[in-house]
N, C-alpha and C positions, 0 to 999 in steps of 0.2 A: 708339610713344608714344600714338597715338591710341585703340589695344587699351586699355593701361592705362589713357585717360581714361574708355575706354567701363566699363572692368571696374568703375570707381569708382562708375558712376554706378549700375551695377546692384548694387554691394554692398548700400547701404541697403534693397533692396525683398528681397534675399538672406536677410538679417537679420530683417528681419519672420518670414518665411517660416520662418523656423528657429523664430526667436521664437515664431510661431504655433503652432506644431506642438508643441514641447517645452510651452509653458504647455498647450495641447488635453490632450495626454498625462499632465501633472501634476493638473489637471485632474478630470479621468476617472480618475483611481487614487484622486484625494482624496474626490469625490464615490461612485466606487463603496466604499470600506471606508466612510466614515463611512455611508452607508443600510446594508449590511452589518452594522455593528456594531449601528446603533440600531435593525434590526430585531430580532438579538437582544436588545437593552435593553430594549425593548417587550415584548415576549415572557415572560421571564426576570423583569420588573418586574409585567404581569399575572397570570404565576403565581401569584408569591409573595401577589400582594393577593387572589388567589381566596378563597373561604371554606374552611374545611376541612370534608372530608364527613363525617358524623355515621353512625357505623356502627353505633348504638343503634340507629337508624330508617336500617334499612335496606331498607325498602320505600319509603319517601320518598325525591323526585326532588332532589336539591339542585342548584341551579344556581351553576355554576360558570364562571370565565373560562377557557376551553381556550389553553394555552400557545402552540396553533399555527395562526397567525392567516393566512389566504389572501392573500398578496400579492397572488395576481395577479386578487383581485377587489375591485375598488373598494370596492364594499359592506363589506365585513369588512376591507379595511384600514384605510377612514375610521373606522369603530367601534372598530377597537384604538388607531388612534391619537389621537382622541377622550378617547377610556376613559384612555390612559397618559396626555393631557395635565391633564387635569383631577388626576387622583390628584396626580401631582407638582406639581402647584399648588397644591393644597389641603392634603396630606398631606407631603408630601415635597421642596419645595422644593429641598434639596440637591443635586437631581439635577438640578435647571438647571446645575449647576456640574460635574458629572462628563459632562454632555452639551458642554459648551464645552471641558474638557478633551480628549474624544475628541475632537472636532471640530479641535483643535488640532494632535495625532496625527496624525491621517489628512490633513490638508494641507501639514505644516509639516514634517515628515521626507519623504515624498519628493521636497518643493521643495530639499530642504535637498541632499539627492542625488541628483538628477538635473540641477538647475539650479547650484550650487556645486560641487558635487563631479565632475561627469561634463563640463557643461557648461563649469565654470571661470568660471564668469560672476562677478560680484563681487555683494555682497550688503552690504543697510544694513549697518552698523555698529548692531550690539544692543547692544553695549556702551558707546555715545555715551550721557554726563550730558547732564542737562535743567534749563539755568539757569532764574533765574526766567522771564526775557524769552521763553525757550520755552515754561513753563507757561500763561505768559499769552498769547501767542498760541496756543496749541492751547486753550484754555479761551473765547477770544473765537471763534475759528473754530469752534466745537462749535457754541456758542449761537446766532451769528449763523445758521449752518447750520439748526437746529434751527428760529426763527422762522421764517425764509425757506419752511421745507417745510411748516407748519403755514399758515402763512400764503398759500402756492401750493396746497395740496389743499384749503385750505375755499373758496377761488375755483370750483374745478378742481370741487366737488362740489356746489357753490351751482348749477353748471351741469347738471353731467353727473347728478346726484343722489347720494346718500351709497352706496358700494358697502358689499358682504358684506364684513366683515373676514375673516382666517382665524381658526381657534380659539385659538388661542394667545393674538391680542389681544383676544379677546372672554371667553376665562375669566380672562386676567389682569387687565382693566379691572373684570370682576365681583368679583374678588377682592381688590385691592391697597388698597384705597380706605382708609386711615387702619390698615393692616396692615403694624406694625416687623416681622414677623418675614420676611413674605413681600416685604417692602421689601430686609432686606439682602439674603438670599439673591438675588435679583436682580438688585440693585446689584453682588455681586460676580461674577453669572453671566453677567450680559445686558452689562451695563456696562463693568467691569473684565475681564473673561474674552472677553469678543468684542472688545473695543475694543483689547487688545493682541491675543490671536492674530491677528485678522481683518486687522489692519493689518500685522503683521509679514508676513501672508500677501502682502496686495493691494499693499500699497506696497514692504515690505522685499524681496521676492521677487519679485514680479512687475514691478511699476513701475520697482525699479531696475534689473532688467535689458533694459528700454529704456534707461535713461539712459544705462547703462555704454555705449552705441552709438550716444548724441548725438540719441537718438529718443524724447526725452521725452514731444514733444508728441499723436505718433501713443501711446505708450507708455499716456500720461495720458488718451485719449478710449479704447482697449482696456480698460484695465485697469475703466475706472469703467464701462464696457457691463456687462461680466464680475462685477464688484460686484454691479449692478441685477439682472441676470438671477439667477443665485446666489442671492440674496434672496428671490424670487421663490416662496411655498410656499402660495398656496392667496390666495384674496381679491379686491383688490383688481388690477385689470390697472395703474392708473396708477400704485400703489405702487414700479414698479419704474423706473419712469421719474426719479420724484423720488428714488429711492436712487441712481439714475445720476449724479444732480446733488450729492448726497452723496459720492458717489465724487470725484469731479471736484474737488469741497470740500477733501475729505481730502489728494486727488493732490497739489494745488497750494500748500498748506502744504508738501507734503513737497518737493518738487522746489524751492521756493523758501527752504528753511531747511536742508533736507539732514540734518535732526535728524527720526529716524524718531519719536521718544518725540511732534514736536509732533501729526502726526495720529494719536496714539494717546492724546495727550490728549483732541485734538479728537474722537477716535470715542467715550472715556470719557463727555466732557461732554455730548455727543447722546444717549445712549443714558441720559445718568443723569437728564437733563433729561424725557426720553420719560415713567421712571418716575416721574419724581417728580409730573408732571403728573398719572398713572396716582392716584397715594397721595393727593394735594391733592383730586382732581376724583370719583376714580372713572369710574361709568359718564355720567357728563357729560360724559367727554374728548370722549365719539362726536358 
């Protein structure tokens, strides 16, 4: 008897353990295809925008983007990816949205089979409708979210001073400023396209399978670490902090309504609110 009380009480730290491991693993498969892929998209995308060489003037040097970009030197990777960020913002938008699709890919199929399938763990309900009462709460929990983090990093910078953004927010604030076209594309790449995958990932996959084990609340401070760090691509160091708290935002609508669709409104509403500020303000957001 005493065995089994003991054996009960070391299941839940068992669980983690397992937990731990299998999301590390999912993880690291998702994170290493998605850099994988987007180094070829990088690549593959600076080709094609290279110029074509002119073999009239074939003693003239023409400068060219070389397809094969040195990962493993700082230097020449920030420049390609620099270079690829800027073109798809300015020229090619669309491709914010086949880079959310890949990214969708590479995290959400082998959650899908190795946490459902191998593991048996159970998984949001994708197929659960979103009455109104759930649009509206994922629509308030966005916004509120949204003020709260604006309103915590202009304290947090009034102190510490304004950090380096990474490039992404610094060409897109350059760019967006009263810009329909570079608006929707966004809207459905950064907004709609992260705000579902991202969520189906963090909360539908990850977050519930703590719950399914009555381990919400260790579940909901992991999952939302894992969020912030994730996020995490160049800039600011406290940015990942306050996406922690985003996380944590997003966790606790879902755990508390059990409708994955509300923080997937609520990541919608954040991220559409981001831009729209981005389209209103421009480079004023900063």
């Amino acid at each position: 008897m005493d065995l089994e009380k003991e054996d009960q009480k070391l299941a839940p730290g068992r669980d983690v353990l397992l937990m731990g491991l299998i999301q590390v693993f999912v993880l690291f498969i998702g994170m290493y295809s998605y850099m994988r892929i987007t180094r070829l998209q990088v690549e593959s995308t600076l080709s094609l925008k290279a110029p074509k060489q002119n073999f009239v003037k074939t003693k003239e040097v023409v400068n060219t983007v070389s397809s094969e970009v040195a990962w493993n030197e700082p230097a020449s990777a920030e420049k390609a990816v620099r270079e690829y960020t800027e073109y798809v913002v300015t020229k090619r938008p669309w491709l914010l949205s086949l880079d959310r699709i890949i990214w969708g890919l590479c995290f959400l199929v082998p959650s899908y089979f190795f946490i459902r399938k191998i593991a048996r763990i159970e998984t949001a309900e994708f197929t659960d409708s979103a009455n109104g009462r759930d649009i509206i709460a994922g629509v308030a929990t966005g916004f509120a979210t949204f003020c709260f983090v604006n309103v915590a990093s202009s304290l947090i910078f009034f102190i510490i001073g304004k950090p380096q953004s990474n490039y992404l927010e610094i060409i897109l604030t350059k760019n967006l400023y009263m810009n329909w076209k570079l608006l929707g594309w966004t809207l459905l790449a950064i907004s709609f396209g992260a705000g579902i995958f991202e969520e189906f990932f963090f909360r539908g996959f990850l977050l519930k399978y703590f719950e399914e084990k009555s381990l919400g609340s260790i579940g909901l401070i992991i999952t939302s670490v894992i969020f912030g760090v994730v996020h995490f691509n160049g800039g600011s160091y406290v940015a990942p902090f306050l996406l922690i708290f985003v996380g944590l935002s997003f966790g606790i609508s879902y755990l508390k309504t059990g409708n994955i669709w509300v923080p997937v409104t609520a990541h919608i509403t954040y991220n559409a609110s981001m831009l729209l500020a981005g389209f209103l303000l421009g480079d004023r957001i900063s």
